[in-house]
N, C-alpha and C positions, 0 to 999 in steps of 0.2 A: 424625923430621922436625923442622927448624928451625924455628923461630917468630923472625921478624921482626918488630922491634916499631915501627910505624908513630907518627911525630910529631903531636898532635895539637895545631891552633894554637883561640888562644881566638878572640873575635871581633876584641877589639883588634889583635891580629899579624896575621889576615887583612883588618882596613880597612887597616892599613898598608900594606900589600901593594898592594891596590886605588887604592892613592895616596893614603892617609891621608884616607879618605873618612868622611863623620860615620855615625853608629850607623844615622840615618833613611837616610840613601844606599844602603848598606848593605844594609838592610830591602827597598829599594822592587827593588832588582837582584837578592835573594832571590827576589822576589814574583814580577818581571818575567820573568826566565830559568830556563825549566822543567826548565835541565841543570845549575843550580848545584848542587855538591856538598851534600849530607844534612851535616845536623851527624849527631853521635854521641855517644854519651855514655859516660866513663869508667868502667867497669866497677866497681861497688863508689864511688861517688862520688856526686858531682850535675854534677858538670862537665862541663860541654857544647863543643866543635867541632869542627871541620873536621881530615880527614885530610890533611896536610901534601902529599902525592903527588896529589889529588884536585885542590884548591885550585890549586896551580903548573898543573896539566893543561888546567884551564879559566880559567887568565889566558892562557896561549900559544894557546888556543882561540879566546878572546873577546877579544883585544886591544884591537878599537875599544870594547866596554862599559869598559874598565878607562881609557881616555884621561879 
């Protein structure tokens, strides 16, 4: 079997994403939306984010959160 290896954005590339939203912004649309993607954690690491595929899923989802 293949293994695909999924992009994982930190938090900075996904507030860009969000319209270069501050870290608190960020936070509170976390807290707010119960379907925002899980961060994750790099395997063998400490570094933490979002699945790349997840992230893009729930901005074409959530549109009007991301205006």
């Amino acid at each position: 079997m293949t293994e695909t290896q999924e992009t994982i954005l930190r938090s900075k590339e996904v507030r860009k994403r969000l319209g270069d939203i501050s870290t608190t912004t960020f936070w509170r649309i976390r807290q707010k939306c119960d379907d925002f993607p899980t961060s994750v954690e790099v395997k063998g690491t400490s570094i933490k984010g979002w699945h790349e595929s997840e992230v893009n899923q729930w901005i074409n989802d959530n549109r009007e959160e991301v205006k």
